[in-house]
mmCIF file of the C-alpha atoms, coordinates in Angstrom:
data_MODEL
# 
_entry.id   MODEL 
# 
loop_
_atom_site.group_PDB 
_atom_site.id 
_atom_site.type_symbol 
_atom_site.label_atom_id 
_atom_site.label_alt_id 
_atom_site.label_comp_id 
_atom_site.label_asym_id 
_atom_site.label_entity_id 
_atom_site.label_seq_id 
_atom_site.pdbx_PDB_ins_code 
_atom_site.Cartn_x 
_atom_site.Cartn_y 
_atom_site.Cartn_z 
_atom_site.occupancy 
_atom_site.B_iso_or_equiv 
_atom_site.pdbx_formal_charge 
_atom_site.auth_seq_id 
_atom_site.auth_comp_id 
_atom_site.auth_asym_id 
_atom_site.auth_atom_id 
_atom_site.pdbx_PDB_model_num 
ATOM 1  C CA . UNK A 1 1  ? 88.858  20.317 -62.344 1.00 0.00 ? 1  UNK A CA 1 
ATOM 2  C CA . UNK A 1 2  ? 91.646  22.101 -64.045 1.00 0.00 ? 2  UNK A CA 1 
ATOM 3  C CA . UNK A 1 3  ? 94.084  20.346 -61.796 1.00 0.00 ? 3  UNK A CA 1 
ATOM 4  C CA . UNK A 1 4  ? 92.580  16.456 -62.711 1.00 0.00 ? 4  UNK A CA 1 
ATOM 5  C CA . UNK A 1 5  ? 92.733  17.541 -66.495 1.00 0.00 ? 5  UNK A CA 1 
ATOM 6  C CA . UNK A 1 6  ? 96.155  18.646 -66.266 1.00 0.00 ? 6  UNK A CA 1 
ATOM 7  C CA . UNK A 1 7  ? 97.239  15.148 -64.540 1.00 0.00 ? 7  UNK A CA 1 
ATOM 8  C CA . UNK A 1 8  ? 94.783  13.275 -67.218 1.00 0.00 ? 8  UNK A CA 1 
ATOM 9  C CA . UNK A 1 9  ? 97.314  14.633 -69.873 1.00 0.00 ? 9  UNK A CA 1 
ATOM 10 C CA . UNK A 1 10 ? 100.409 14.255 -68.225 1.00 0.00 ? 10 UNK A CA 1 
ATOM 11 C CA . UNK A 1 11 ? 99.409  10.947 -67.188 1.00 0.00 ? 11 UNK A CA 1 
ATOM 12 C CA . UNK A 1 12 ? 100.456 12.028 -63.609 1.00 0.00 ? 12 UNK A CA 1 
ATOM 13 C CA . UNK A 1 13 ? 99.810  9.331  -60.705 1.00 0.00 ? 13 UNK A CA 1 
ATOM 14 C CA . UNK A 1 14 ? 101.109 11.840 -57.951 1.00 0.00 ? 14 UNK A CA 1 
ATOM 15 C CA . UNK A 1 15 ? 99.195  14.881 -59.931 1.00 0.00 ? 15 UNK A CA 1 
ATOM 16 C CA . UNK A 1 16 ? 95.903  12.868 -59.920 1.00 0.00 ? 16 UNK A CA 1 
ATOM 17 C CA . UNK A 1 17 ? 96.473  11.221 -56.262 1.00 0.00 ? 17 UNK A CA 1 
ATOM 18 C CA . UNK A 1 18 ? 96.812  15.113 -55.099 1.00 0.00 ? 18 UNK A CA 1 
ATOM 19 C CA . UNK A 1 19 ? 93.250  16.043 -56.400 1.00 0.00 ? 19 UNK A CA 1 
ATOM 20 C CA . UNK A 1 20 ? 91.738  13.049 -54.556 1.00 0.00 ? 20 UNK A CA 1 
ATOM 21 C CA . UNK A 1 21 ? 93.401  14.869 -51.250 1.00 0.00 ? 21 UNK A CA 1 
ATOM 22 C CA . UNK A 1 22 ? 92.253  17.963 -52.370 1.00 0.00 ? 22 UNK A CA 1 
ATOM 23 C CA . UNK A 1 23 ? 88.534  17.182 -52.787 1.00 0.00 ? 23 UNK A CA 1 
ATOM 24 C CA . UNK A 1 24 ? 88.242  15.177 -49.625 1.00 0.00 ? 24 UNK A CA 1 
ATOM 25 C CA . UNK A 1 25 ? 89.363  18.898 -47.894 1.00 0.00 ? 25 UNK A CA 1 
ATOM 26 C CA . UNK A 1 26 ? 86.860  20.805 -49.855 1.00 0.00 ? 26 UNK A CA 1 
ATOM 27 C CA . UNK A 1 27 ? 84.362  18.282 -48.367 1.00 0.00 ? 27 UNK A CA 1 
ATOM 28 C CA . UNK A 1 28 ? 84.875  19.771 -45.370 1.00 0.00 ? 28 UNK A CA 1 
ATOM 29 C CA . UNK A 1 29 ? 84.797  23.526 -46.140 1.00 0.00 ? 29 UNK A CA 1 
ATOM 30 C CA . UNK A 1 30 ? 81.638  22.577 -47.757 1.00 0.00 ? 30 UNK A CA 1 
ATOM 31 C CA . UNK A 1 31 ? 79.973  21.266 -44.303 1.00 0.00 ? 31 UNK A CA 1 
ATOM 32 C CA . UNK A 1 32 ? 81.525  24.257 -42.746 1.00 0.00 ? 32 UNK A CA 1 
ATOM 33 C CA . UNK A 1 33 ? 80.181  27.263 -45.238 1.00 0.00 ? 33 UNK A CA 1 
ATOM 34 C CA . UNK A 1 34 ? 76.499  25.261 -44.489 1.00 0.00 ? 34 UNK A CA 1 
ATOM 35 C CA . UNK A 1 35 ? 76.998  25.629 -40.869 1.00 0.00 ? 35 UNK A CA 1 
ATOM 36 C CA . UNK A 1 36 ? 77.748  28.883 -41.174 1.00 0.00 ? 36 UNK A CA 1 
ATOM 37 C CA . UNK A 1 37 ? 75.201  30.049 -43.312 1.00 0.00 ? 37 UNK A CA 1 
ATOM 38 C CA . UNK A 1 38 ? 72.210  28.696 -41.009 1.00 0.00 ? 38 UNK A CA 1 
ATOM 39 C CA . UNK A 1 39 ? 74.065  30.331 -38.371 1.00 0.00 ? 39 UNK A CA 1 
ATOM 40 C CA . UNK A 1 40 ? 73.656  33.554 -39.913 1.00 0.00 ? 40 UNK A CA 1 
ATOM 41 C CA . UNK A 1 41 ? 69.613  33.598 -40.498 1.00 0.00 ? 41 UNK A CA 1 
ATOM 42 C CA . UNK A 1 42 ? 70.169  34.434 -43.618 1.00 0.00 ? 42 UNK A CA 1 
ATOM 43 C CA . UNK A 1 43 ? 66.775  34.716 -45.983 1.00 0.00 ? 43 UNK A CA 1 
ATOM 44 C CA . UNK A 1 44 ? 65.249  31.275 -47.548 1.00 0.00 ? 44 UNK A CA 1 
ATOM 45 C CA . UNK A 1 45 ? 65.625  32.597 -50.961 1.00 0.00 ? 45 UNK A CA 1 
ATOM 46 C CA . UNK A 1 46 ? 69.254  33.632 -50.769 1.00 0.00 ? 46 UNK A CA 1 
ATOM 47 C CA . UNK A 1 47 ? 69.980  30.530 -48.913 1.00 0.00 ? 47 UNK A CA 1 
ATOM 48 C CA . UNK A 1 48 ? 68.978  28.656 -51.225 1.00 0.00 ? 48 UNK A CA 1 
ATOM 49 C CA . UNK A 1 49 ? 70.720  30.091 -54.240 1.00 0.00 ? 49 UNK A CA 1 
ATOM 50 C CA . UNK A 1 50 ? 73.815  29.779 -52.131 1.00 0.00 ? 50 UNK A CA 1 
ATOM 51 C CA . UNK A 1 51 ? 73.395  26.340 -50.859 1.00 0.00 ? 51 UNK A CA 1 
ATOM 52 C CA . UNK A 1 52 ? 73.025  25.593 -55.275 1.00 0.00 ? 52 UNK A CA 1 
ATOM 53 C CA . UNK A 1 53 ? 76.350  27.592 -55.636 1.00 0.00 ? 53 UNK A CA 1 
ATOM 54 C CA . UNK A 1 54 ? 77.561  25.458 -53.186 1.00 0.00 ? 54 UNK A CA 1 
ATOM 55 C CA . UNK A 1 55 ? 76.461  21.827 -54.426 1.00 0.00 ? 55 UNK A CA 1 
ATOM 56 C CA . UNK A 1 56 ? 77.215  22.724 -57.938 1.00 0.00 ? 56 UNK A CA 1 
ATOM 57 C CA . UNK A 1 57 ? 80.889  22.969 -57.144 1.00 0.00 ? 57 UNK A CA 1 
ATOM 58 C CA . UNK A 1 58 ? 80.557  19.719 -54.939 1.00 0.00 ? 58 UNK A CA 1 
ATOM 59 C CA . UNK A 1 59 ? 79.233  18.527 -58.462 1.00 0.00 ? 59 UNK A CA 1 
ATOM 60 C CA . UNK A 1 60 ? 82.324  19.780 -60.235 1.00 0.00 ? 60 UNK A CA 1 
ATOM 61 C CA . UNK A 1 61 ? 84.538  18.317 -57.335 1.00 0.00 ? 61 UNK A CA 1 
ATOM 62 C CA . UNK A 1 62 ? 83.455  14.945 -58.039 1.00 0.00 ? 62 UNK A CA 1 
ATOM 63 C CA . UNK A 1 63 ? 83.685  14.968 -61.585 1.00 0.00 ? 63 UNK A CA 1 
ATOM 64 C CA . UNK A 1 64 ? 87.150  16.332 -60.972 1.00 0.00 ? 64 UNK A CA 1 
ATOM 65 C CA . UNK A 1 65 ? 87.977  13.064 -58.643 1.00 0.00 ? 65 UNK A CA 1 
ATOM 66 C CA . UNK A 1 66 ? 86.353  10.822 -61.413 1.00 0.00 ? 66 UNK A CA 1 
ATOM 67 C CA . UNK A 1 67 ? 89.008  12.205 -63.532 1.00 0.00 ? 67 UNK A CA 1 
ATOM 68 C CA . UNK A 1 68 ? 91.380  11.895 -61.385 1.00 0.00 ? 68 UNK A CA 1 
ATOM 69 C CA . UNK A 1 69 ? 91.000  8.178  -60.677 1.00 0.00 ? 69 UNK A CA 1 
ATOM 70 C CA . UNK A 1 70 ? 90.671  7.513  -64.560 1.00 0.00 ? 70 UNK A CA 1 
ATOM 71 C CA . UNK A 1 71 ? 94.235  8.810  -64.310 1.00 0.00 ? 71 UNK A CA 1 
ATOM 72 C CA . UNK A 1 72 ? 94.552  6.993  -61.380 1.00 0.00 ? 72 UNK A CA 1 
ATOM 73 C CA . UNK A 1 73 ? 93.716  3.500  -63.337 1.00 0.00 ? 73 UNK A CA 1 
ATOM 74 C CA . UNK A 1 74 ? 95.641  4.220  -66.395 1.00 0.00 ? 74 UNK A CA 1 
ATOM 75 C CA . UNK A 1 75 ? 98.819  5.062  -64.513 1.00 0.00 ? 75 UNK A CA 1 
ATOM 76 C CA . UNK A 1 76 ? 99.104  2.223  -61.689 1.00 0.00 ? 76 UNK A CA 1 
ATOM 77 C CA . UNK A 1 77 ? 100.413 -0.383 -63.810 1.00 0.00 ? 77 UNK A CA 1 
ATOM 78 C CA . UNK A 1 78 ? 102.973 2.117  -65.141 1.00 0.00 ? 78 UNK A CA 1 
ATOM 79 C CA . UNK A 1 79 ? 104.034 3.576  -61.689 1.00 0.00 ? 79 UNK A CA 1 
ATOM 80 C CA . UNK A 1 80 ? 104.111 -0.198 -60.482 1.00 0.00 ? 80 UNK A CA 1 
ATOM 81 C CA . UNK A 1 81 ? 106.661 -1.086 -62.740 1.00 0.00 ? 81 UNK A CA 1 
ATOM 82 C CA . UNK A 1 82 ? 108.428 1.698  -62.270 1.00 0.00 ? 82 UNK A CA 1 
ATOM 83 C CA . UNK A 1 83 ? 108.830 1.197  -58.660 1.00 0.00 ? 83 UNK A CA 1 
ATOM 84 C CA . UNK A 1 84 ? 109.991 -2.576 -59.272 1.00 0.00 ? 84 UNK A CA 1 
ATOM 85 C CA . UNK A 1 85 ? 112.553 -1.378 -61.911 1.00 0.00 ? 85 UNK A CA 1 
ATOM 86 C CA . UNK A 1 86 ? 113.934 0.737  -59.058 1.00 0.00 ? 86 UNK A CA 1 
# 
């Protein structure tokens, strides 16, 4: 989250673009720490406190990438010309 706020106010297309590739890799720790956890036969009431843990930073993840491709949107037309200028 830190990361997509810092891009939002440095209007950074390669800053936000970089969170994007971040969360999608997160994704997949996520699936992993879930496997992992069943493995262990660990009890239904931790489990479940950990699996919340774990979707409430999913949660901040994708309100991270929202920010992200805010920046995203408000910095194509500007990286565009940039790249045509060039």
């Amino acid at each position: 989250m830190e990361n997509s706020l810092q891009g939002l106010f440095k209007e950074d297309f390669q800053f936000a673009e970089s969170v994007i590739v971040q969360k999608e890799e997160i994704s997949g720790l996520e699936d992993s720490l879930v496997e992992r956890l069943l493995k262990q036969r660990i009890p239904a009431s931790d489990l479940s406190g950990l699996r919340l843990i774990s979707e409430s930073l999913r949660g901040i993840g994708e309100y991270a990438t929202d920010v992200a491709e805010i920046v995203l949107d408000l910095t194509v037309p500007r990286s565009v010309e940039q790249r045509v200028a060039a």
